[in-house]
FITOR-51713 format. One line per field, with one value per residue (C-alpha): residue number from 1; chain; x, y, z. Coordinates in Angstrom, 2 decimals, always signed. Layout:
num <- c(NUM ...);
cadena <- c(A ...);
c1 <- c(X ...);
c2 <- c(Y ...);
c3 <- c(Z ...);
***
This chain:
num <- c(1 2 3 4 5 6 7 8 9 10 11 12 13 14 15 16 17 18 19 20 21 22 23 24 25 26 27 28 29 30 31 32 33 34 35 36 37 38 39 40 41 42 43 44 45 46 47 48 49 50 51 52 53 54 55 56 57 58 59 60 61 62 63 64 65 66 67 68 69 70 71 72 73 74 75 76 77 78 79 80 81 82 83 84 85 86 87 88 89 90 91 92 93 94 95 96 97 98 99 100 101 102 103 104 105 106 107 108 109 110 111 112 113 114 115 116 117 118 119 120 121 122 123 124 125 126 127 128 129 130 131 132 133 134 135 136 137 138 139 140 141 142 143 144 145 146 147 148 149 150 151 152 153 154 155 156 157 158 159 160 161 162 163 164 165 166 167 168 169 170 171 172 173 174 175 176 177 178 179 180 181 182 183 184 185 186 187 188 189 190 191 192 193 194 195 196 197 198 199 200 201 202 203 204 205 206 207 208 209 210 211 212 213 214 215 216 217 218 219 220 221 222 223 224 225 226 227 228 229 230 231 232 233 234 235 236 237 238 239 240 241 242 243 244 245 246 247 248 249 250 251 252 253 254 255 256 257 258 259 260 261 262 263 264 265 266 267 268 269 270 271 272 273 274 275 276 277 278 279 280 281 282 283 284 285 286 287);
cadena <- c(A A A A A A A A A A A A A A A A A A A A A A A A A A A A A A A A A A A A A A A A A A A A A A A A A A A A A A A A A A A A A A A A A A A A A A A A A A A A A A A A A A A A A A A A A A A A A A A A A A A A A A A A A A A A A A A A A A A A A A A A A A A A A A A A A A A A A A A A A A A A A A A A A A A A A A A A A A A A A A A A A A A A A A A A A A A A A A A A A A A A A A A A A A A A A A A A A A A A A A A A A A A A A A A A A A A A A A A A A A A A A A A A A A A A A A A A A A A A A A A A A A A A A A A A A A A A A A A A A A A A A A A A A A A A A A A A A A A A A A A A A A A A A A A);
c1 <- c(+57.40 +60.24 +59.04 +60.73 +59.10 +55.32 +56.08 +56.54 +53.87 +51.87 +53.78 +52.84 +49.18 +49.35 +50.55 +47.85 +45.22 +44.27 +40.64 +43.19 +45.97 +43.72 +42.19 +45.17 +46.71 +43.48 +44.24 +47.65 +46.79 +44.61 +47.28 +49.19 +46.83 +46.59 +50.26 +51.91 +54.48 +57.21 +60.55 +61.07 +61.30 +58.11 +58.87 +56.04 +56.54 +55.84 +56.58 +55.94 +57.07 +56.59 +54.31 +53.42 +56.86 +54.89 +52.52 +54.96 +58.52 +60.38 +58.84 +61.59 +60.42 +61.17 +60.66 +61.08 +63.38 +65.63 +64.17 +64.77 +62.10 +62.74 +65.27 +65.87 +65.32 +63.03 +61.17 +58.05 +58.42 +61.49 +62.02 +65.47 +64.80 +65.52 +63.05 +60.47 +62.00 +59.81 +56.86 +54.88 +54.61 +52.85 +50.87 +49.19 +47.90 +50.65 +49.21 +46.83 +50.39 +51.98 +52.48 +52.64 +50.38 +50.85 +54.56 +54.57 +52.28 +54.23 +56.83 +55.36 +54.66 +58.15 +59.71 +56.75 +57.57 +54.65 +52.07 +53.85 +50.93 +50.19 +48.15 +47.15 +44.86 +43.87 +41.00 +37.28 +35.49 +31.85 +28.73 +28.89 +32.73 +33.51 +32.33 +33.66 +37.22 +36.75 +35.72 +37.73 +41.06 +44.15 +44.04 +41.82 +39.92 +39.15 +37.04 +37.34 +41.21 +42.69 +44.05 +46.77 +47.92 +50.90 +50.13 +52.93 +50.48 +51.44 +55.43 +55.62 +55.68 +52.86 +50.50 +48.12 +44.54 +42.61 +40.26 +42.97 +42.13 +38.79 +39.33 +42.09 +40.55 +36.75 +35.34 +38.19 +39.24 +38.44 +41.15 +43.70 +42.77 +43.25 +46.48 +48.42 +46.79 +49.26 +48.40 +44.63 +42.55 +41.70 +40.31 +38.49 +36.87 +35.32 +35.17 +35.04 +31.86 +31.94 +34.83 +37.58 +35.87 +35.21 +38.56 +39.61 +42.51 +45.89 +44.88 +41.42 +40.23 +38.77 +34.92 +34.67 +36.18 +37.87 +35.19 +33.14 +34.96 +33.16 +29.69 +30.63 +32.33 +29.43 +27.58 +30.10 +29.21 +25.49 +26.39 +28.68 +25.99 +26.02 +29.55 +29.32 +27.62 +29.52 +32.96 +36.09 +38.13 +39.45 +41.79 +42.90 +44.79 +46.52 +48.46 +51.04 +49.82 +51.71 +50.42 +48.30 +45.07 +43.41 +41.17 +44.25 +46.01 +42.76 +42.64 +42.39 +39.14 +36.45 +34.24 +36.61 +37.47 +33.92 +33.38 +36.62 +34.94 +32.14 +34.31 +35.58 +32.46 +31.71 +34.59 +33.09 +30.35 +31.48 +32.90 +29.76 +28.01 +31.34 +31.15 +34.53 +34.73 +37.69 +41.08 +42.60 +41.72 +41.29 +44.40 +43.47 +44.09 +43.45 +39.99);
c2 <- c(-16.26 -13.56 -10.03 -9.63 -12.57 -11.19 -7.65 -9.84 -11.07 -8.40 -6.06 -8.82 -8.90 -5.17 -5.18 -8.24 -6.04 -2.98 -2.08 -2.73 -0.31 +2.34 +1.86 +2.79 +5.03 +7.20 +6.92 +8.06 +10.72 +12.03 +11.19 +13.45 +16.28 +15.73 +16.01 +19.18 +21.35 +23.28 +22.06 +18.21 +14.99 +12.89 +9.38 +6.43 +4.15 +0.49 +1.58 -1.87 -1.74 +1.76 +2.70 +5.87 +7.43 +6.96 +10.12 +11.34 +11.22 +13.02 +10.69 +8.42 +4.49 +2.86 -0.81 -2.46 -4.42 -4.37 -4.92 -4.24 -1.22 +0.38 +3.66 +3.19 +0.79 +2.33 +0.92 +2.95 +2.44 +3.77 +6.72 +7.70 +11.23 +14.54 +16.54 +18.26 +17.51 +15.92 +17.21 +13.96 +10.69 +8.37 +5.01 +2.97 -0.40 -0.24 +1.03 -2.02 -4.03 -2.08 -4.07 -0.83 +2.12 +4.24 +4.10 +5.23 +8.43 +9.26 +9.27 +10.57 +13.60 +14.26 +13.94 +15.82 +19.87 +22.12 +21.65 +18.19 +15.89 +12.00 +10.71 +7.25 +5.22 +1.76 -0.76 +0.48 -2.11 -1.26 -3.20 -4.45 -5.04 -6.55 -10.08 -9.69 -8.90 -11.88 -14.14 -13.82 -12.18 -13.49 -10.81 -10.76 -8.27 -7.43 -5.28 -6.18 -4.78 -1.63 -0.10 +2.23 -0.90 -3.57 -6.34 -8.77 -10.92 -8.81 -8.82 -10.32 -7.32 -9.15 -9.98 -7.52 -6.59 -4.86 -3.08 -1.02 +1.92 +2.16 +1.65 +4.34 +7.41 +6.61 +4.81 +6.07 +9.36 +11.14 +9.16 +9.74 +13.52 +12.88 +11.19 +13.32 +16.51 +18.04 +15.35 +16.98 +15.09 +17.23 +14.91 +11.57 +10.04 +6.29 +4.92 +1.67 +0.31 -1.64 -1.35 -2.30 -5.17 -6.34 -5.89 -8.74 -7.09 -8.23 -11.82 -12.62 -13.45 -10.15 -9.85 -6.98 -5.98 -2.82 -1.89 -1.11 +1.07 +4.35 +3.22 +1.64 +4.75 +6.96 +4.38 +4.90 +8.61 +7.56 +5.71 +8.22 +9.35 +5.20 +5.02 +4.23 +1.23 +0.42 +1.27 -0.81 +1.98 +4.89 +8.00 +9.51 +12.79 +14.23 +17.45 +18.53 +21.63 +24.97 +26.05 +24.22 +26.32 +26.00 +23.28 +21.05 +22.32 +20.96 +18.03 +15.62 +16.97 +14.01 +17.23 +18.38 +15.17 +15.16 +17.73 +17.02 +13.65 +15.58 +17.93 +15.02 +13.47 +17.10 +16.70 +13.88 +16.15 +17.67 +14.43 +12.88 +15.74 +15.26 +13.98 +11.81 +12.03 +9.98 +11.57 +9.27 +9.53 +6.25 +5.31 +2.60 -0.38 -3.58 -5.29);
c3 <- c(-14.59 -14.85 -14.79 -18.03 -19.90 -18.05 -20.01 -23.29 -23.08 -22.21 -25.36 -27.33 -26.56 -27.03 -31.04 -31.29 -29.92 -31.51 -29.19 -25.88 -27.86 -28.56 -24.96 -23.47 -26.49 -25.09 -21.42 -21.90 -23.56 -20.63 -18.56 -20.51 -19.84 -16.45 -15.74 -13.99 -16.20 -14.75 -13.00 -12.19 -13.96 -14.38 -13.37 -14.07 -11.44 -12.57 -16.64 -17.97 -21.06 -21.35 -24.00 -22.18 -23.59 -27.05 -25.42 -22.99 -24.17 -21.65 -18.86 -17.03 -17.20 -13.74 -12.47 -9.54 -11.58 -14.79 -17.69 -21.18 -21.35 -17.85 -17.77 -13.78 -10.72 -8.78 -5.93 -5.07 -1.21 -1.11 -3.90 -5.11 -5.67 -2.81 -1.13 -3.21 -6.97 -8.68 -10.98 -11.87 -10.23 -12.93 -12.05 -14.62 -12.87 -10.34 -7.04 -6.63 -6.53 -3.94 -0.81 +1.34 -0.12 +3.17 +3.13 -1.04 -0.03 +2.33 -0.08 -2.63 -0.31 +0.23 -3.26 -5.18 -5.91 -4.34 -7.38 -8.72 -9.21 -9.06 -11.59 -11.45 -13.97 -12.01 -11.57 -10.57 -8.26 -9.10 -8.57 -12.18 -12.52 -8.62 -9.15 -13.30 -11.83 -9.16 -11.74 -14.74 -13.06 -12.03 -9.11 -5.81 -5.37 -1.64 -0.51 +3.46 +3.69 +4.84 +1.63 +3.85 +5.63 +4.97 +2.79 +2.95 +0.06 -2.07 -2.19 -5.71 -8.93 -10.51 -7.27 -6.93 -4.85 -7.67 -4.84 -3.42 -5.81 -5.05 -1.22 -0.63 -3.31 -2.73 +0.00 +2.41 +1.01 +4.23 +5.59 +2.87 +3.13 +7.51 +7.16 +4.14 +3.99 +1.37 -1.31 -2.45 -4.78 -7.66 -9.79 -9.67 -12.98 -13.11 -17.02 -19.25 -18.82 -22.20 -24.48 -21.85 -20.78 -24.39 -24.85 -23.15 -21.57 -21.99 -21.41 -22.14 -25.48 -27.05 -27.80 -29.62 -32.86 -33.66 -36.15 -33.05 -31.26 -32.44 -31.67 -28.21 -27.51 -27.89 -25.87 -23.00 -23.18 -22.62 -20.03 -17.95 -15.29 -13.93 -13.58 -9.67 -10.81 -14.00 -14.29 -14.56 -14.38 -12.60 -13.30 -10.17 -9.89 -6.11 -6.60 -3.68 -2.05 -2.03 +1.36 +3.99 +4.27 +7.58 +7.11 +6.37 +9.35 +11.54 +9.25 +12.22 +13.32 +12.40 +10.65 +8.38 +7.14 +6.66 +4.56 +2.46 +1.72 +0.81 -1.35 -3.32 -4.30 -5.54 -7.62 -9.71 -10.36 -13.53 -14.83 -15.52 -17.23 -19.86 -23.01 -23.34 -27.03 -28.67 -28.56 -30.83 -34.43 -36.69 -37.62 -39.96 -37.69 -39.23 -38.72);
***
């Protein structure tokens, strides 16, 4: 199947599915807040069919092919933009696709402003949702590989390892902070324990109905403190630094990665105690 005709289908399951619409709808919106102002185009690598310009209209929709939704080729190996120009590098459910993460940091280091951000929304592999994604999803999900390595399994736009998220941002951040210093995690978040799931996604049959949502919301809240366990989510946000400070400059010593790992589980911290409330109001969705 085309890349074009996969998008169809997938903007098609969207209108038909108002629990995975508002999902998202929410997600965006967080993206939204996450992103950096000042100078520089945001660019969402990967747009789909690029429902994030519904939240975010100024952002420019790239693909790694033409479709009818995308504003720009863009490959994310290989980044059309100069030096230090960009604000915002978006990724919804694209970096588990990428057949080369290493080689789109690197990248991403050189065409991000000093304060541009990342921010990435992408599949949590949790105790709960591992053998759910390996059982009902078109993608593998392996654990075992080096997320900053070459993948040549992955060459195709819709092949994907949904474990690559959680590899490169949690279990291996100390690495990621070793190997591109100037690309600090400021903010990890694991989510959707129940209603994404239920959802079905974009190709699963649905299980919950959208008269739910509220109460299975709240329930998420309750549930925030066992996201390491639960989630089947992530939002992950790495801002370009202004100035190396000294522990980035001694990066490659084994105990400062050490503590930075130790400085990004700190990060979560906060996260849990939050109470994620809806942040899109009822807008009388069928159902």
């Amino acid at each position: 199947m085309s890349l074009e005709a996969a998008l169809a289908d997938q903007e098609r399951a969207w209108r038909e599915r108002p629990v995975l619409r508002r999902l998202y709808r929410e997600w965006h919106e967080e993206i939204a807040r996450e992103l950096a102002p000042g100078p520089g185009e945001t660019v969402e690598l990967g747009a789909g069919f690029a429902e994030l310009k519904h939240v975010v209209p100024n952002v420019v929709a790239t693909d790694v092919e033409p479709t009818s939704w995308a504003d720009a080729v863009v490959d994310a190996h290989e980044l059309p933009y100069a030096d230090a120009s960009l604000a915002n590098l978006v990724l919804v459910d694209v970096f588990h696709h990428l057949g080369d993460p290493a080689r789109f940091l690197d990248e991403a280091r050189r065409v991000l402003r000093p304060g541009g951000r990342i921010v990435l929304v992408e599949p949590y592999c949790s105790a709960v949702s591992t053998p759910l994604y390996r059982r009902f999803h078109h993608e593998r999900t392996d654990l075992g590989v080096d997320p900053f390595a070459p993948d040549p399994a992955l060459g195709a736009a819709m092949e994907g390892n949904q474990a690559l998220p959680t590899l490169a941002f949690f279990r291996h951040a100390a690495e990621l902070t070793r190997r591109w210093p100037e690309l600090r995690l400021v903010r990890r978040r694991r989510f959707a324990f129940v209603l994404y799931p239920l959802s079905g996604g974009y190709s699963r049959r649905p299980l919950v109905s959208p008269g739910l949502y509220r109460p299975l919301h709240v329930l998420e809240s309750v549930l925030s403190p066992l996201a390491p366990l639960l989630a089947f989510r992530c939002l992950v946000v790495l801002e370009r630094a202004l100035v190396l400070d000294r522990v980035d400059v001694e990066v490659n010593r084994p105990d400062h990665a050490r503590e930075s790992a130790q400085r990004h589980e700190e990060l979560e911290e906060p996260e849990r105690q939050r109470d994620l409330r809806p942040s899109v109001p009822d807008d009388g969705e069928e159902g």
